[in-house]
C-alpha positions as CSV (number, residue, x, y, z in Angstrom):
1,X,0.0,0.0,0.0
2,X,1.4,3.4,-1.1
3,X,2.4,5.9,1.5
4,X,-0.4,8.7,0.6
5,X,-3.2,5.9,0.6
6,X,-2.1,4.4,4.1
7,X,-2.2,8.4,5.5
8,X,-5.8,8.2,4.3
9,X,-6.9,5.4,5.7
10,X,-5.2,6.5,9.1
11,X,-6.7,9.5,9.0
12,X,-10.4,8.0,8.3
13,X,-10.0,5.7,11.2
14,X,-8.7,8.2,13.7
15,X,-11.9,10.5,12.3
16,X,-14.0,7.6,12.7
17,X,-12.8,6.9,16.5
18,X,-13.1,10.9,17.5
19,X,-16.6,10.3,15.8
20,X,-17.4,7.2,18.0
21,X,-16.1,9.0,21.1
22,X,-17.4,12.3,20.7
23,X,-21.4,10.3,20.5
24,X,-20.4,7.8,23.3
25,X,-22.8,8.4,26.4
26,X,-19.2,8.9,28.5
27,X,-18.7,12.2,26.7
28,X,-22.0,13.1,26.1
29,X,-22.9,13.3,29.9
30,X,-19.6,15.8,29.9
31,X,-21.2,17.4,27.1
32,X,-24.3,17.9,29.2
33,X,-22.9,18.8,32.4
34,X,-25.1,21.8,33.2
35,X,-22.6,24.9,33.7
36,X,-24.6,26.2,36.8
37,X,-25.7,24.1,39.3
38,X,-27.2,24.9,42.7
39,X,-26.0,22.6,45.5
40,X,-28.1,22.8,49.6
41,X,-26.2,23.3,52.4
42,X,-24.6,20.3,54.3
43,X,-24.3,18.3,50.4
44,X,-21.0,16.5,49.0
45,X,-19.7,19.1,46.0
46,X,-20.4,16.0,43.5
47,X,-20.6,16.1,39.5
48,X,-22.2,13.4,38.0
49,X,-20.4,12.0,35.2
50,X,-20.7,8.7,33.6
51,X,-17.0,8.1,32.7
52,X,-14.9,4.7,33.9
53,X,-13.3,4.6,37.3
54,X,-9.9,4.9,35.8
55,X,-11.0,8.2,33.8
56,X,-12.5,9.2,36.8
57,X,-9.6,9.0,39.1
58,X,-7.7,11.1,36.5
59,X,-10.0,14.1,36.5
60,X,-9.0,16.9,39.2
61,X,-11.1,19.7,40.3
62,X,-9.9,23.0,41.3
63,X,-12.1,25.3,43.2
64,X,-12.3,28.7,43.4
65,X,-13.7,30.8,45.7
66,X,-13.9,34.0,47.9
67,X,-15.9,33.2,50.5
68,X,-13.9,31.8,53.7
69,X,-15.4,28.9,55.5
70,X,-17.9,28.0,52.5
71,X,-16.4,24.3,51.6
72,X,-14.6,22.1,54.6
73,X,-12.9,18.3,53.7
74,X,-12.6,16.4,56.5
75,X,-13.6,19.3,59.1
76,X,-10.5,21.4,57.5
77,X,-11.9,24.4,55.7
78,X,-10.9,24.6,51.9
79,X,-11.0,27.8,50.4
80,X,-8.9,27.1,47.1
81,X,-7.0,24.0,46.0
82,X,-7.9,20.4,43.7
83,X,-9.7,17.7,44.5
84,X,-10.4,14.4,42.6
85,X,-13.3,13.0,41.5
86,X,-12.2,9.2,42.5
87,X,-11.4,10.8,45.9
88,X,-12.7,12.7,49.2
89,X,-15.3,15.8,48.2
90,X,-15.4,18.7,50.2
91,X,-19.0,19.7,51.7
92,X,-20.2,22.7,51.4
93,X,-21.2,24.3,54.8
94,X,-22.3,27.6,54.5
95,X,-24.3,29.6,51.3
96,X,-22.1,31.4,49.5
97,X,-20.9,30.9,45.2
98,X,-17.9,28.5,44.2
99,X,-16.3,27.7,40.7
100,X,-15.5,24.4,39.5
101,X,-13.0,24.3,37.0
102,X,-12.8,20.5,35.9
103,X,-9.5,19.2,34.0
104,X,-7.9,15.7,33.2
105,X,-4.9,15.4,35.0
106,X,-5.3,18.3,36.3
107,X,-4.2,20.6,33.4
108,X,-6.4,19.6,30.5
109,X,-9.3,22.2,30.9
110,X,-12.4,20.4,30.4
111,X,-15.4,22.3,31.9
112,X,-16.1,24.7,34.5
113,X,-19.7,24.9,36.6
114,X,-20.4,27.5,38.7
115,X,-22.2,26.5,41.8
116,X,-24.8,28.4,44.2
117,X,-24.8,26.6,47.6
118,X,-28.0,27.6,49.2
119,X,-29.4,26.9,52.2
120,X,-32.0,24.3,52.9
121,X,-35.3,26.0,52.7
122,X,-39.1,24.3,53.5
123,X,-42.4,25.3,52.2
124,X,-45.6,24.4,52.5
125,X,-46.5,21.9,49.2
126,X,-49.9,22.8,47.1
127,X,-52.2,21.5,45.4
128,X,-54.8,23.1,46.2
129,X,-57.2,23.8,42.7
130,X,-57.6,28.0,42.6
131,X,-59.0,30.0,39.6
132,X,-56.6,32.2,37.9
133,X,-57.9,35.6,37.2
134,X,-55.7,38.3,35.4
135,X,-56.3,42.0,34.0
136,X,-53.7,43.3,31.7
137,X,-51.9,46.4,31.2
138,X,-54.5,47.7,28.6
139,X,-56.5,45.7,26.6
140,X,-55.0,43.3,23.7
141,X,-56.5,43.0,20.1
142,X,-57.2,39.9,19.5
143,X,-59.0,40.7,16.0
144,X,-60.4,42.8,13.3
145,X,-63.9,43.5,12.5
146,X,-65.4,45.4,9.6
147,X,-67.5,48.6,10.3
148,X,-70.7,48.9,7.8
149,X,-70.4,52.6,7.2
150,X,-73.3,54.7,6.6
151,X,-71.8,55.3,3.5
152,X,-72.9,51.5,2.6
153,X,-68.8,50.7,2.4
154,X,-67.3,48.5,4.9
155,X,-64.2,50.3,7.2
156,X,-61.1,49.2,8.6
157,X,-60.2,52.2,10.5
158,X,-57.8,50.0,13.1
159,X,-56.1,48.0,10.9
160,X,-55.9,51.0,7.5
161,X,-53.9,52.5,10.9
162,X,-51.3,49.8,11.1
163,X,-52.5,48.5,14.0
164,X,-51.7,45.0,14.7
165,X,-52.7,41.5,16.2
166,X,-51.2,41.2,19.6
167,X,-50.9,45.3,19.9
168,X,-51.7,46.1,23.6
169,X,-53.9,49.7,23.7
170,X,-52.4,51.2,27.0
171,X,-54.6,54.7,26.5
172,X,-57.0,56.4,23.8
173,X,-56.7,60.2,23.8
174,X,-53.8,60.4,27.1
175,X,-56.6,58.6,29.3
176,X,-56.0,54.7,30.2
177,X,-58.1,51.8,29.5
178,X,-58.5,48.7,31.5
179,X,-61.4,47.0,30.0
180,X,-63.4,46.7,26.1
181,X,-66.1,48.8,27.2
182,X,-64.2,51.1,28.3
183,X,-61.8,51.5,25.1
184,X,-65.6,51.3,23.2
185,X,-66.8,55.0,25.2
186,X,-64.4,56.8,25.0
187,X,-63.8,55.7,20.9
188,X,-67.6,56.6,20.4
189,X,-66.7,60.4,22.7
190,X,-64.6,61.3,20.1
191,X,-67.8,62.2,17.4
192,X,-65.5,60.8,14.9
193,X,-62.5,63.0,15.6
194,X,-59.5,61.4,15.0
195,X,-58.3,59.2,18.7
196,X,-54.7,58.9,19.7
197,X,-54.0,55.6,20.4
198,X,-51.2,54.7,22.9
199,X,-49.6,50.8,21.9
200,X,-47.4,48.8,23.4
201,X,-46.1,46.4,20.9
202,X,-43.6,43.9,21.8
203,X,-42.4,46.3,24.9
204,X,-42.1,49.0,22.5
205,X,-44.8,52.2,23.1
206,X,-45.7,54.6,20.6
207,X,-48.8,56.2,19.3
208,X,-50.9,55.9,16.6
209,X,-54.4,58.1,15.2
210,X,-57.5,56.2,14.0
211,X,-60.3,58.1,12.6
212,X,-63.4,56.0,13.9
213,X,-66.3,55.3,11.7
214,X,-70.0,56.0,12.4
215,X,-71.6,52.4,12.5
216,X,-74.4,52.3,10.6
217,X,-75.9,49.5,12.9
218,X,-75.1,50.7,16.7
219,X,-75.0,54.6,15.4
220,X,-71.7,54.5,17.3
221,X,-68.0,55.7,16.4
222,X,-66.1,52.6,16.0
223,X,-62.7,51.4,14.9
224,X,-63.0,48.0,14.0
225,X,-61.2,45.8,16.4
226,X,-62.1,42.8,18.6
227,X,-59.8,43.2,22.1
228,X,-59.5,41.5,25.6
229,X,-59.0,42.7,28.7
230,X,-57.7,39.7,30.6
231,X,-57.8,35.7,31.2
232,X,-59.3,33.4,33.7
233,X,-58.5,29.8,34.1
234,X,-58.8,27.0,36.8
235,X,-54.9,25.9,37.9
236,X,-52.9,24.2,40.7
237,X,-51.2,26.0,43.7
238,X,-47.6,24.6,43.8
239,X,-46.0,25.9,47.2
240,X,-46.2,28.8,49.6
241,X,-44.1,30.0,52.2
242,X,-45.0,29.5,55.8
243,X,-43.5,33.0,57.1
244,X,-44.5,35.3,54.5
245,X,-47.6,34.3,52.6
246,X,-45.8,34.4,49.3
247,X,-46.7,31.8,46.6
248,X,-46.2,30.1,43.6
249,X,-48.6,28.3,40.8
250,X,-49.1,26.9,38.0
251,X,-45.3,26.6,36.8
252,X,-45.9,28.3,33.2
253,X,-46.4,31.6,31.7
254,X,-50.2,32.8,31.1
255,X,-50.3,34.3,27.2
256,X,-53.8,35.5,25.8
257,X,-55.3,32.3,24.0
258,X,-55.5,34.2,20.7
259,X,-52.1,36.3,20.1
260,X,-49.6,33.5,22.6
261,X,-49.0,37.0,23.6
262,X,-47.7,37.5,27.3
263,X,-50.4,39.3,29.9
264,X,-48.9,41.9,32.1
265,X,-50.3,41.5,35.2
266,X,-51.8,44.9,36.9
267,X,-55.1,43.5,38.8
268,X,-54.3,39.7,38.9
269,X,-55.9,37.4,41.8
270,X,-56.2,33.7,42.7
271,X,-59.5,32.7,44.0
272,X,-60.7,29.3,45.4
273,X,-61.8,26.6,42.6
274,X,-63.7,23.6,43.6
275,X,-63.5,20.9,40.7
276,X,-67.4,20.1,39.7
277,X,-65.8,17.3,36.9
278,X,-63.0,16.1,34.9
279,X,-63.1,16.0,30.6
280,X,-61.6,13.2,30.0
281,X,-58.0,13.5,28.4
282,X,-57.6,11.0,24.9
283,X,-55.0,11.2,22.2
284,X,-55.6,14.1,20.2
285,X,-57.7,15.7,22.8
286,X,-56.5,16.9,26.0
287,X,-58.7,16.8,29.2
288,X,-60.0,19.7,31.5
289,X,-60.9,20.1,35.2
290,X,-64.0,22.2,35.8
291,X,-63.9,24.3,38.5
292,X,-66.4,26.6,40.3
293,X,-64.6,29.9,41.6
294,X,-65.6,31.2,44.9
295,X,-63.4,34.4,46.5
296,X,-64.9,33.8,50.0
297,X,-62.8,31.2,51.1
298,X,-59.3,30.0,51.6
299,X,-56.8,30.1,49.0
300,X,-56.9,33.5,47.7
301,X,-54.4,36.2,47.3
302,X,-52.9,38.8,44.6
303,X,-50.9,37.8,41.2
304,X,-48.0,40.0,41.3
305,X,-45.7,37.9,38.6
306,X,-46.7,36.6,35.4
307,X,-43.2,34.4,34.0
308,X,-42.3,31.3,32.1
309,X,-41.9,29.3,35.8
310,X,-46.0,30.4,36.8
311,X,-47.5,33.0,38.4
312,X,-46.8,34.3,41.7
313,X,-47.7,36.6,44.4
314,X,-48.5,36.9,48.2
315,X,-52.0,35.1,49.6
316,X,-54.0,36.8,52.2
317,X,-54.0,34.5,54.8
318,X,-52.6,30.4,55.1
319,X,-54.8,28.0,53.6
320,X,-54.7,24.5,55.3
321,X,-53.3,21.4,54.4
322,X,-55.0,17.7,54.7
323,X,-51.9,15.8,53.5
324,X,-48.6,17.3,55.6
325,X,-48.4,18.4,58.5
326,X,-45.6,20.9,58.5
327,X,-43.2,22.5,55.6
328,X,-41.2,20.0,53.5
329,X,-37.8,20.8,52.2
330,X,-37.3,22.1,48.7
331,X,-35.0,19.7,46.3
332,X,-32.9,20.6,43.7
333,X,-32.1,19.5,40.7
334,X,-29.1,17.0,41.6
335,X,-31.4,15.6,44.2
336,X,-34.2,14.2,41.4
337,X,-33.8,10.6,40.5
338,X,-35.6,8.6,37.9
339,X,-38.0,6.4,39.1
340,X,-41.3,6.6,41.8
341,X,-42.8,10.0,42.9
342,X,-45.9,11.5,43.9
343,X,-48.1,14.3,42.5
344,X,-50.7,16.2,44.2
345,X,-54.0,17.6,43.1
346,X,-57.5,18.1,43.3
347,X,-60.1,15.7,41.5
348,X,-63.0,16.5,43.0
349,X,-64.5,19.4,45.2
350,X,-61.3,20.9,47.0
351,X,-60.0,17.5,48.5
352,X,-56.2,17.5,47.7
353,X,-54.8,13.9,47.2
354,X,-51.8,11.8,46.2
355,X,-51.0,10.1,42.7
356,X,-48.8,8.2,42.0
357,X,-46.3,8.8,39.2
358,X,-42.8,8.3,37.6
359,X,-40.0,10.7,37.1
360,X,-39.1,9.0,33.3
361,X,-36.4,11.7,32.5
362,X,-34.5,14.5,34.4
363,X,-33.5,17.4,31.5
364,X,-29.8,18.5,31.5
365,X,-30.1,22.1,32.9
366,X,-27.6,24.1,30.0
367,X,-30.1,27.0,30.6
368,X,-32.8,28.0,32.7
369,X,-35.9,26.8,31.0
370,X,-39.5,25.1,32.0
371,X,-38.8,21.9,30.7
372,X,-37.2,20.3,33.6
373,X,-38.4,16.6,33.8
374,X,-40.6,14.2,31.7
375,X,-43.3,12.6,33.6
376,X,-45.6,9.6,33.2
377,X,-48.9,8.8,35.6
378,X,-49.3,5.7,37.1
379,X,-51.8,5.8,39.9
380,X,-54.9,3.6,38.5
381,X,-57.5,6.0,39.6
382,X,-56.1,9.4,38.3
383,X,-55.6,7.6,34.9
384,X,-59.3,6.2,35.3
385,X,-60.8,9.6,36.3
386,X,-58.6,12.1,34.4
387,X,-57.2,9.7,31.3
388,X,-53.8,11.5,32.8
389,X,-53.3,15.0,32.8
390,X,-55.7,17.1,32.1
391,X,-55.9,21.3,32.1
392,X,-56.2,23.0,35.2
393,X,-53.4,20.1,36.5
394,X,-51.0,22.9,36.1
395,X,-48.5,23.7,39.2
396,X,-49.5,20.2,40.4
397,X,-47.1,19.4,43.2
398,X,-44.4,16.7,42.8
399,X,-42.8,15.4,46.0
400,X,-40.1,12.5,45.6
401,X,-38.4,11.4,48.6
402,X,-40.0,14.0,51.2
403,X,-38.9,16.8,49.0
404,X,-40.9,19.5,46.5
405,X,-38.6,18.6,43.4
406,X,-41.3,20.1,40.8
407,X,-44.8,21.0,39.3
408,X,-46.7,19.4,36.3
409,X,-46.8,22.1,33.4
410,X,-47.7,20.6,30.1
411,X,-49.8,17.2,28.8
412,X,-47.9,15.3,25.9
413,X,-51.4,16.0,23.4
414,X,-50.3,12.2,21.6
415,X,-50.0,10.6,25.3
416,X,-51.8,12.3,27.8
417,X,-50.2,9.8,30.9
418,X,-47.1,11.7,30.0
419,X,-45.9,15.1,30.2
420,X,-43.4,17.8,31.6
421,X,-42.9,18.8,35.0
422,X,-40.5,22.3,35.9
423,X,-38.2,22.3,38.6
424,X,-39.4,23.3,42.0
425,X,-35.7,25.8,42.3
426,X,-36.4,27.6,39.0
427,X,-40.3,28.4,40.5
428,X,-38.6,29.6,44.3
429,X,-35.9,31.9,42.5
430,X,-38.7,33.9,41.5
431,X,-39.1,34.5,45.0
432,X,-37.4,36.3,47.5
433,X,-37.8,32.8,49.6
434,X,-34.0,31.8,49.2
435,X,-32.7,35.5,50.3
436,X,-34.7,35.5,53.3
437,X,-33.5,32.3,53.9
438,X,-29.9,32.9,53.4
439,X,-30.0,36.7,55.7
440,X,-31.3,34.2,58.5
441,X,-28.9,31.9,58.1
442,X,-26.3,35.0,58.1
443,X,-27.7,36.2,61.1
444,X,-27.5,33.1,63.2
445,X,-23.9,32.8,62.3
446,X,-25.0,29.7,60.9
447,X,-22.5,27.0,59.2
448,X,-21.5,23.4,60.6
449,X,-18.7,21.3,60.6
450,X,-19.1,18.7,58.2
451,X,-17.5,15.4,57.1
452,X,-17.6,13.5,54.0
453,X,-19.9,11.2,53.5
């Protein structure tokens, strides 16, 4: 075999093997190795990597921080220095941030994870079924609609303006509007003078002037759009905090259900829902709780948050729980295993109860996101009453191992047994739970000495 041909054929093999490596599940789960991590106080500083015991033993991490007293080895406090994977980890005793900077025999850099060491924090779990009720900033068009003139022509005036689908109207001629009939008076006050229209569009203000048109039906001033002022909804409580009141539900974003546009929250509350039925969820066709809202009665409280991890806000007064009898710590993601967990929810009236169900798949965390875990129901009777999850299961609850680790957010619409659940940390850090945890901590002096385990 000639030299330049043997070169090849080196050179496709070693291609091959970088290939075979680089899709192996020993470097993929470095590849996945979520770059921030969060890590409760009193834990082994671990990273989970699925590499052999002899790669393993080769790996060294160095640590960097300035905070004295956060990691001890051994009851010896370690500020700075290498460990090894295949040895000893140090324990992280107080709250406080670390770097991990991860390298093969200790020079080759290979990752680096930044880690928040927080304290261990309790809350009360949810589950409780509430009614979502939210007014936004303005009102949101949501349509068009033509204006029979008394000119026998049909008008546009709205949309001849360049207004658009998912445009929020903040105010018409420098006074705000909160709701459509509202935004209809003072359109038909004008006597067809041209209105200024404030918009928000895609949190960018400016204004715009519509000349209304006399509608030769109503005989009022018109401009030709269809808008909404808000959204209601049954969903699930998730957790709230035993000192404070403050809350967390539904673990997902509320858009309007025409424009998948995001409600600002002005006048948002939570009332009380008490499930009068269950649509049954199919393939194809997801399910629905139906609720009754009351506001006279325990939970209710103010929405003060409207983001991709739920709604949250402060309730005005403790509502009670059948199933626990105090707080429950919250977990994080390293605590989450695959296999047996519990959800809870409401199936009927306002009883809260436990279903079983499985944690299938725990989703590398590259970047904060909703999508934290893949879950599958079990439990017999919730798959007999509710064919799986169903809407208004939202916030849902999941407690593995004594801790809150999640909340059920969305239904798989081809497998409605299965769906995703968001981490129970991403939900608290919209909270100021952790900080008020962490200042107590502070002022207790607190920190313990702390051996490997």
């Amino acid at each position: 075999m000639h030299h330049p041909e043997r070169r090849g054929l080196v050179g496709l093999l070693l291609l091959t093997l970088v290939m075979i490596l680089c899709f192996s599940p020993q470097v993929q789960s470095l590849s996945t190795l979520p770059e921030q991590q969060r890590l409760a106080v009193g834990e082994p500083v671990k990273l989970e990597l699925d590499l052999p015991e002899q790669v393993l033993r080769r790996m060294m991490v160095s640590v960097e921080t300035s905070q004295a007293g956060l990691l001890q080895l051994n009851g010896v406090e370690v500020s700075s220095g290498t460990f090894g994977l295949g040895q000893e980890v140090p324990v992280a005793v107080r709250p406080g941030k670390i770097v991990l900077n991860l390298k093969l025999f200790g020079v080759i850099p290979i990752k680096q994870v930044a880690v928040d060491v927080l304290p261990e924090t309790k809350v009360w779990p949810g589950g409780h079924s509430i009614g979502v009720v939210l007014r936004s900033q303005g009102v949101i068009v949501i349509g068009f609609s033509a204006i029979n003139g008394t000119d026998g022509q049909k008008h546009y005036p709205a949309r001849d303006a360049g207004i658009q689908v998912g445009d929020v109207v903040l105010a018409i001629d420098g006074q705000k509007v909160s709701s459509d009939r509202e935004a209809a008076r003072f359109i038909d006050a004008s006597a067809g003078k041209p209105v200024c229209l404030r918009i928000n569009r895609k949190q960018k203000e400016f204004e715009v002037f519509v000349n209304p048109t006399l509608c030769r039906e109503t005989r009022r001033y018109r401009i030709g759009l269809f808008i909404r002022d808000g959204a209601a909804g049954v969903g699930t409580l998730t957790f709230y905090d035993p000192e404070k009141g403050v809350y967390g539900a539904l673990g997902h974003i509320i858009t309007d259900a025409e424009t998948n546009r995001e409600i600002d929250v002005t006048h948002g509350s939570i009332v009380k829902a008490s499930i009068q039925g269950i649509q049954l969820g199919r393939k194809g066709r997801p399910g629905e709780k139906i609720g009754l809202f009351t506001d006279r009665e325990e939970p209710s409280g103010s929405i003060t948050k409207n983001t991709r991890f739920g709604i949250f806000g402060k309730l005005d007064f403790l509502p009670r729980s059948n199933l626990f009898a105090e707080p429950i710590p919250v977990g994080f993601a390293n605590q989450i295993t695959v296999g047996p967990a519990e959800m809870l929810t409401v199936i009927s009236g306002d009883r809260i109860e436990r279903f079983r169900i499985a944690i299938e798949r725990v989703m590398p965390q590259q970047a904060i996101e909703g999508k934290g875990m893949v879950i599958r129901i079990t439990d017999p009777r919730l798959l007999k009453a509710a064919g799986g999850i169903v809407q208004g299961m939202s916030g849902s609850p999941i407690v593995q191992n004594g801790r809150l680790i999640g909340a059920v957010t969305h239904v798989f619409v081809n497998d409605p047994t299965r769906g995703y659940g968001v981490l129970a940390e991403w939900m608290l850090m919209e909270t100021d739970i952790w900080e008020r945890s962490v200042q107590r901590l502070h002022q207790k002096g607190g920190s313990a000495s702390l051996f490997c385990m």
